[in-house]
C-alpha positions in Angstrom: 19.5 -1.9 3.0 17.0 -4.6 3.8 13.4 -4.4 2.6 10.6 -7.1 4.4 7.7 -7.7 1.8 5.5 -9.1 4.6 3.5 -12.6 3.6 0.3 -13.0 5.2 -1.3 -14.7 2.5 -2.2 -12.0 -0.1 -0.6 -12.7 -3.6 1.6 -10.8 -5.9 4.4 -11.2 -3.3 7.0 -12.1 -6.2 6.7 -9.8 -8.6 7.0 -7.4 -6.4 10.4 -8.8 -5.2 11.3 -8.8 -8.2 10.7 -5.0 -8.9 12.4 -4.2 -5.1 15.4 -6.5 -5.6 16.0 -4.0 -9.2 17.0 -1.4 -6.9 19.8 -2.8 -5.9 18.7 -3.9 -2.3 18.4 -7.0 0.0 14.6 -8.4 -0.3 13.2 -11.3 1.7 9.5 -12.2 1.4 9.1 -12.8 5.4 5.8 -14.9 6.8 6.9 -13.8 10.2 5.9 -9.8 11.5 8.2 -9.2 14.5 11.7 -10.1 12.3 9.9 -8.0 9.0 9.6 -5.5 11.5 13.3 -5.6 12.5 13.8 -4.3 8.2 14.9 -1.3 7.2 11.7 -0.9 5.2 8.5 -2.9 5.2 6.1 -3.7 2.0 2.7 -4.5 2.5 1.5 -6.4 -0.9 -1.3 -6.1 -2.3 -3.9 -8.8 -3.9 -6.2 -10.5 -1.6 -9.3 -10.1 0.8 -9.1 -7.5 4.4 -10.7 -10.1 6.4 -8.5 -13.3 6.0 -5.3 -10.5 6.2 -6.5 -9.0 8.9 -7.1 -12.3 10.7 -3.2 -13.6 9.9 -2.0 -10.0 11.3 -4.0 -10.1 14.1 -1.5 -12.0 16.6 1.0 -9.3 15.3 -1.5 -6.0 14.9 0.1 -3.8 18.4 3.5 -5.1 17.4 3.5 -3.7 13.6 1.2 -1.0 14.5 3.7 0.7 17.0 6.9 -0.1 14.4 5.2 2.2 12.1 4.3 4.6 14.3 7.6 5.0 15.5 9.1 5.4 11.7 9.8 2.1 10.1 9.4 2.8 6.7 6.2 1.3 5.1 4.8 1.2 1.4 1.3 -0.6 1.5 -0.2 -1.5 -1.4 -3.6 -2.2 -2.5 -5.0 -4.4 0.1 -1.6 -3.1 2.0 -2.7 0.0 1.9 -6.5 -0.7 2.6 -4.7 -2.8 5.7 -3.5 0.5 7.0 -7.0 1.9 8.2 -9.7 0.9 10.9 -11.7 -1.2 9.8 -13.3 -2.4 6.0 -16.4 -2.7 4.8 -15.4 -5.9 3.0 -15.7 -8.2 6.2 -15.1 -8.2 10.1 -11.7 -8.1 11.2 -9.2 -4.7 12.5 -6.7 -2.8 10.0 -3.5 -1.6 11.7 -5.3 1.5 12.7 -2.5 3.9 11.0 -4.1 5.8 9.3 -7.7 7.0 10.7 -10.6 6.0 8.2 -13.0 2.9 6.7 -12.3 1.3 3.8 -15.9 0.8 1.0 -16.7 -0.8 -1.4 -15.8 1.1 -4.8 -19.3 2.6 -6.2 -19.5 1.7 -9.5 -21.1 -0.6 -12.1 -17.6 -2.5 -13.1 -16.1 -4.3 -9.9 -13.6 -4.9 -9.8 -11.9 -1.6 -11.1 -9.0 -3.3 -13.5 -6.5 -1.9 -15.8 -5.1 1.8 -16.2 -6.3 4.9 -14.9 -5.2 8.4 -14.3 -3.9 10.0 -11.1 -4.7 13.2 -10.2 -3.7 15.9 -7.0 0.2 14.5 -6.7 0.9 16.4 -4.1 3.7 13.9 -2.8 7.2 14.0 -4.3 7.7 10.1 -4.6 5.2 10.9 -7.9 7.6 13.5 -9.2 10.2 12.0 -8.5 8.9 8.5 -10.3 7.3 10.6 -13.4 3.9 8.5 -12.5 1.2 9.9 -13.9 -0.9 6.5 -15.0 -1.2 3.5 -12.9 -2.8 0.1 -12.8 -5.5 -0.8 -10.8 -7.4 -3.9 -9.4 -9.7 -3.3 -6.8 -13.2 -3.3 -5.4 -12.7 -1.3 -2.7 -11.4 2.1 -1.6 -10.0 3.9 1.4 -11.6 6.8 3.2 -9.1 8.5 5.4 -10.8 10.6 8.2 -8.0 13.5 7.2 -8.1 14.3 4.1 -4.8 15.9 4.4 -3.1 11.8 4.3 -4.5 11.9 0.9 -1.6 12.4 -1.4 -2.9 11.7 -4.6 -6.7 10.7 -6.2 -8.5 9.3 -8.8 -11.9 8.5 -10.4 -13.5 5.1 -12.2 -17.0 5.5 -13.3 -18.2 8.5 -11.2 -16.6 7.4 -7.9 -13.7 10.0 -7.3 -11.1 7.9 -4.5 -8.1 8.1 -3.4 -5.5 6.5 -4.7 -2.8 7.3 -2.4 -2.3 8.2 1.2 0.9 9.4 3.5 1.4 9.3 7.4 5.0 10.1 8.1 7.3 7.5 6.8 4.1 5.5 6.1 2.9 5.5 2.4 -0.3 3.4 0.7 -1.1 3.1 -3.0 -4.3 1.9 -3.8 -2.7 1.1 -7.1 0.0 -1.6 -8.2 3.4 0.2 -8.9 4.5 -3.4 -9.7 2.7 -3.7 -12.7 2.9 0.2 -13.6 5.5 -0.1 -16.1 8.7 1.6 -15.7 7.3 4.7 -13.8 5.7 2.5 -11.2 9.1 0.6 -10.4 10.7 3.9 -9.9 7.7 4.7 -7.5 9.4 2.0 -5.3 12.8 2.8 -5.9 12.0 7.0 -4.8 9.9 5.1 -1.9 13.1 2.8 -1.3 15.5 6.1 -1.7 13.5 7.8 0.8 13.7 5.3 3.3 17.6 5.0 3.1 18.0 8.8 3.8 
């Protein structure tokens, strides 16, 4: 199986090689869309801002847009995930347009959100299936999907209640880092990873 982590410019790209490569698959961090899109699976990773991201997958956007709508396994994480929607309030520029919905800013007194927190409303099996129950976090901003129905799983910091996960077919975001989630957030990636191989 091959897995694409996708590098357009966000950080974190190696550790989470290093937590894909564990399940016993072939990983390449890839700076160029249309041959990450020829994968088996694509990552999305997850530390940087929507604007300058959106800008380096703009040449790209149609191209990886219509990949995932026609199945290409996807697992966008934080700022992945936040890629996969319209638009963000952090800045000008267009998500991928995947999943329906604006990404905010988190509403809270502490920005960035960092560290642990709980997830609540697992209603998707990858969080059974991972025993993921806790997760860390490091982000500013949230996602607001238009059908709430995408929303797999939730969460609160302060008294802003988010979600922390969202599904559209083969397409999965976590607003959290299953890299740095301990052991339950690596086998997050491997059911993800299992998932897409069947």
């Amino acid at each position: 199986m091959k897995v694409a982590i996708l590098d357009y410019g966000a950080g974190n790209l190696h550790s989470l090689a290093k937590a894909v490569s564990a399940a016993g698959v072939e990983v390449r961090i890839e700076v160029d869309p249309s041959a990450a899109i020829r994968s088996d699976a694509l990552l999305l990773p997850g530390v940087g801002a929507f604007t300058s991201a959106a800008r380096s997958l703009s040449p790209h956007r149609d191209e990886i847009a219509s990949a995932l709508k026609d199945g290409l396994p996807c697992l966008g994480i934080c700022l992945g995930m936040q890629l996969l929607f319209d638009r963000s309030e952090e800045g000008p520029g267009e998500g991928l347009g995947v999943i329906t919905g604006r990404v905010r800013k988190l509403d809270a007194l502490r920005i960035p959100q960092m560290g642990w927190n709980a997830i609540d409303e697992r209603s998707d099996t990858l969080f059974a299936a991972a025993g993921l129950e806790t997760a860390y976090f490091a982000n500013s901003y949230v996602c607001e999907p238009e059908d709430s129905l995408t929303a797999i799983a939730w969460t609160t910091h302060e008294n802003d209640r988010f979600v922390a996960g969202v599904r559209s077919g083969s397409v999965v975001g976590v607003q959290f880092h299953p890299e740095k989630s301990s052991g339950a957030g690596c086998r997050f990636i491997w059911a993800f990873l299992d998932e897409a191989r069947s």
